[in-house]
C-alpha positions as CSV (number, residue, x, y, z in Angstrom):
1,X,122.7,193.0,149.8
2,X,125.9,195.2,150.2
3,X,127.6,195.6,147.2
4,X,130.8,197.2,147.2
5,X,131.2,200.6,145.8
6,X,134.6,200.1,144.5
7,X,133.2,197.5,142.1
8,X,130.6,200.0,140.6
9,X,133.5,202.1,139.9
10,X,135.7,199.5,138.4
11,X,133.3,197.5,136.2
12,X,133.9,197.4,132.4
13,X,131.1,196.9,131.2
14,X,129.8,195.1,127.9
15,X,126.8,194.3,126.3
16,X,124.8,190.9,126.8
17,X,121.4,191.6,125.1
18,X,118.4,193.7,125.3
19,X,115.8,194.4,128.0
20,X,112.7,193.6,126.5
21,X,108.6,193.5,127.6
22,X,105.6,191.9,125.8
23,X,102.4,193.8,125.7
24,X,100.0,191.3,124.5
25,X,96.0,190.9,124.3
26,X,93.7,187.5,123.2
27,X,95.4,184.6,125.0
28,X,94.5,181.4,124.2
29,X,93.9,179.0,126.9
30,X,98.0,177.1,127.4
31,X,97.5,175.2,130.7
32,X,100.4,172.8,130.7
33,X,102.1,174.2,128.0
34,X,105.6,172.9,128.2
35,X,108.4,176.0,128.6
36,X,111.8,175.0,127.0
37,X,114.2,173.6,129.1
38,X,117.4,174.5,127.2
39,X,118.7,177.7,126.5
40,X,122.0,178.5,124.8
41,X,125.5,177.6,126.4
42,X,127.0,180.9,127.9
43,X,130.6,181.2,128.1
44,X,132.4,183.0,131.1
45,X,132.9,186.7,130.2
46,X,136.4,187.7,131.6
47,X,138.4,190.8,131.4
48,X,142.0,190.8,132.6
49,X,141.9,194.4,132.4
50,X,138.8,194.2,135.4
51,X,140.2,195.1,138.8
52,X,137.4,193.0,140.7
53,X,137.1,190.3,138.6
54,X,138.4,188.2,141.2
55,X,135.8,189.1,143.1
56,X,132.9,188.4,140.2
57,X,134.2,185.6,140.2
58,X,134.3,184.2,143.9
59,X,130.6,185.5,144.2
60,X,129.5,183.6,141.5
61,X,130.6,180.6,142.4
62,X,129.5,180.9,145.6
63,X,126.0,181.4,144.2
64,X,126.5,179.1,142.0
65,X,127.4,176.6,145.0
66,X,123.9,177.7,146.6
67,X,121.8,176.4,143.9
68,X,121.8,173.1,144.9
69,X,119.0,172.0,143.0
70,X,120.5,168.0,143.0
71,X,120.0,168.2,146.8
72,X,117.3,165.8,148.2
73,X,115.9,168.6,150.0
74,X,115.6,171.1,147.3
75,X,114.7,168.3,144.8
76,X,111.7,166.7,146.8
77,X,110.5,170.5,147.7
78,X,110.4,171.7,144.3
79,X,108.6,168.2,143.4
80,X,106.1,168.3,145.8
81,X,105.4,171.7,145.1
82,X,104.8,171.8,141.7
83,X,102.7,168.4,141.3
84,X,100.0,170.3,141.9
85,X,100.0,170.8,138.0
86,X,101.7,167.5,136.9
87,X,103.2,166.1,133.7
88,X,106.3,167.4,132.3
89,X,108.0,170.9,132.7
90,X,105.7,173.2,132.0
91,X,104.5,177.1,132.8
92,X,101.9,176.5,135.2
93,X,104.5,174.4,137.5
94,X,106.4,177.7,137.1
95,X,103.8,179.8,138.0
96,X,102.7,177.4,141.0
97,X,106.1,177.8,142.3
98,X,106.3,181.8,142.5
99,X,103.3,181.9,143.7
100,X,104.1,179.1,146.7
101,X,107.5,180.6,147.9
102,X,106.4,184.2,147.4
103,X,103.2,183.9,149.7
104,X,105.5,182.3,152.9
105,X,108.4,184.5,152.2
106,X,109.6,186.2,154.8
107,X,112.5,188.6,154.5
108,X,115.7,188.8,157.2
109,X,118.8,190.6,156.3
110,X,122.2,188.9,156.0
111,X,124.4,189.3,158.9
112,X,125.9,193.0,159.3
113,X,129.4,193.4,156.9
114,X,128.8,190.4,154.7
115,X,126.9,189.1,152.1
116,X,125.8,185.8,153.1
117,X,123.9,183.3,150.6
118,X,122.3,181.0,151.8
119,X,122.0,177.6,149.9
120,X,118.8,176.3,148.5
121,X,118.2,173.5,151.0
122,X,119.0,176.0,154.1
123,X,116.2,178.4,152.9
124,X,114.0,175.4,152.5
125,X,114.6,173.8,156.0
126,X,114.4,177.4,157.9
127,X,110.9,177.6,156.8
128,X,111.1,179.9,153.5
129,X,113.4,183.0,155.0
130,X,116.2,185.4,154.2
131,X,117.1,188.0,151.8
132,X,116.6,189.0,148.2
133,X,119.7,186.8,147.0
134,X,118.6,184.1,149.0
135,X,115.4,184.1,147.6
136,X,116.4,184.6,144.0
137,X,119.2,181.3,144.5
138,X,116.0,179.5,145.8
139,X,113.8,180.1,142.9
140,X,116.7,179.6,140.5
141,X,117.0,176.0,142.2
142,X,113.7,175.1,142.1
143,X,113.6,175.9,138.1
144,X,116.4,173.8,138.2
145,X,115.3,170.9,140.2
146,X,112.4,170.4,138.1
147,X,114.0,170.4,134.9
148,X,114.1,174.2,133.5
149,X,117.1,176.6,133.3
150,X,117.7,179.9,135.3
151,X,120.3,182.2,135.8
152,X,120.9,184.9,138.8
153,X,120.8,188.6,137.6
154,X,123.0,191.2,140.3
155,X,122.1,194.6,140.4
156,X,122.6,197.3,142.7
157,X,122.2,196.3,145.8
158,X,119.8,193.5,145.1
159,X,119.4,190.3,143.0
160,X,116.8,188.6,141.6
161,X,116.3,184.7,139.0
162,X,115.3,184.4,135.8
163,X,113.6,181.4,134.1
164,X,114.1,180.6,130.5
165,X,111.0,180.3,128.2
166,X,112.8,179.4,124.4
167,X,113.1,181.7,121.9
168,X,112.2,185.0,121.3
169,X,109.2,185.5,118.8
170,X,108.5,181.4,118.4
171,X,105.3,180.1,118.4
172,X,105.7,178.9,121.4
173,X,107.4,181.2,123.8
174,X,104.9,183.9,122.6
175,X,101.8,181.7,123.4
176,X,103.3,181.6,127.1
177,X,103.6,184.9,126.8
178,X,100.0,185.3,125.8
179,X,99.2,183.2,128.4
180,X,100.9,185.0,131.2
181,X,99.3,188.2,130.7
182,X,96.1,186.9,130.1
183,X,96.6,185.1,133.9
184,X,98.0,187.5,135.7
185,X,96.0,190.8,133.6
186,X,100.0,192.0,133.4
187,X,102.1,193.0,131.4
188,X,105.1,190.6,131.3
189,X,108.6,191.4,131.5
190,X,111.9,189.4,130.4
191,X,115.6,190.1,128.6
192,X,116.4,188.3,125.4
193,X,119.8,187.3,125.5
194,X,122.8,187.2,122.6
195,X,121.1,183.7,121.0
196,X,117.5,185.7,121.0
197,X,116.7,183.5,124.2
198,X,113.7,185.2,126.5
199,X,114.1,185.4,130.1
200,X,111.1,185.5,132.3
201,X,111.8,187.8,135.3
202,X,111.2,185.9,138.9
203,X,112.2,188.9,141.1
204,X,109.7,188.7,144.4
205,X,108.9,192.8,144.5
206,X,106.1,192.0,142.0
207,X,103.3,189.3,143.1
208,X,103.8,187.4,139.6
209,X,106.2,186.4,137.6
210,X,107.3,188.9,134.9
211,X,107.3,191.8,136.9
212,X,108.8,194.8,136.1
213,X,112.3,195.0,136.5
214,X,114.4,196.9,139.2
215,X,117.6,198.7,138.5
216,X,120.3,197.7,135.7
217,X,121.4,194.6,135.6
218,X,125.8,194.4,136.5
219,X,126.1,190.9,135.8
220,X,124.7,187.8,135.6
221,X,125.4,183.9,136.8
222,X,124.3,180.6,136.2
223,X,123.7,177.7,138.5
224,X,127.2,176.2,136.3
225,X,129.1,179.4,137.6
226,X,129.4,180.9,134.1
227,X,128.9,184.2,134.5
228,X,128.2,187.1,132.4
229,X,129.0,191.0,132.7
230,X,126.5,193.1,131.5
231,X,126.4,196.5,129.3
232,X,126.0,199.0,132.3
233,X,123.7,201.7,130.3
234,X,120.8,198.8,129.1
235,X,117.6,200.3,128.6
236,X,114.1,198.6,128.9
237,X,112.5,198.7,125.4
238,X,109.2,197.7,124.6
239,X,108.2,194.7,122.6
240,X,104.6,193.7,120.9
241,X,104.3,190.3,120.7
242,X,101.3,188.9,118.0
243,X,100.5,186.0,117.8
């Protein structure tokens, strides 16, 4: 993707929660656990003072736009795919799906000059292909189309989805936690937001979910076409997770 430099230059930045990764041993066995399906409401962040908020804004809503999740295509894709572990929403239909898209993925830059995103049901119907944004608006629709919540994170020159697990330290987001690890022998990483909500990172450079993270996140934007603008200097601090 082909940010413009301008907009690095004129972001004002501010804060929307920490950077966080679990290191975590013992798992116990959480097959079908259900993830959470709600996460807090986000407001848009705005900034009068932001000389390309304009522009935030007409990108997220045309990511927003892309995430058509309620589409028939998207819908019975995401539902076919992730019956192989049926019953309601839960972290192994997650998994299955990562795994599914990231295996036939196959990458092709937007045209020259432009960022192009491609909807959910495009990338379906062309057989799995097209950038990093186009694969981080499918995943984000898939989440969506089977009941979870997602969000879009834009960095530098890249994007990639999130999934939300619940809340930080509960029970039950750190026994999916636990679980992830133990599955994928990784350590997992995520951002807890301002309401202590964890955010499993779905970015396709890793061969899991909760891989580790690329760059610093500029801002972020939900299939509703909130968006958020993020603190600039984050850092990535470490987090043990007992259970």
């Amino acid at each position: 993707m082909k940010w413009r430099a301008a907009f690095l230059i004129a972001l004002m930045i501010f804060s929307t929660g920490l950077m966080g990764c679990a290191s975590i041993q013992n798992a116990q066995n959480t097959q079908n656990v259900p993830v959470k399906s709600q996460a807090a409401e986000h407001n848009v962040s705005s900034n009068s003072c932001m000389e390309d908020e304009a522009w935030i804004k007409k990108i997220s809503s045309e990511i927003s736009k892309a995430i058509d999740y309620t589409s028939p295509t998207t819908r019975d894709f995401a539902v076919k795919v992730a019956a192989i572990h049926p019953g309601e929403y839960n972290i192994d239909q997650i998994c299955y799906i990562y795994e599914y898209v990231f295996n036939r993925w196959r990458y092709v830059s937007d045209p020259h000059g432009c960022d192009y995103f491609s909807p959910a049901s495009r990338t379906i119907e062309l057989g799995l292909v097209g950038d990093c944004d186009d694969y981080a608006i499918l995943m984000s629709a898939l989440i969506e189309a089977i009941g979870g919540t997602s969000r879009i994170v834009i960095i530098e020159d890249h994007a990639y989805a999130e999934v939300y697990l619940g809340e930080y330290n509960s029970t039950d987001t750190n026994q999916i936690l636990k679980y992830l690890e133990e599955k994928y022998n990784s350590t997992m990483h995520y951002h807890i937001d301002e309401e202590g909500g964890v955010w499993l990172n779905l970015d396709w450079t890793a061969r899991h979910p909760g891989g580790e993270y690329q760059g610093t996140p500029q801002y972020i934007v939900y299939p509703n076409g909130w968006y958020e603008v993020c603190e600039g200097n984050a850092r990535e601090s470490k987090v043990s997770v007992r259970g």
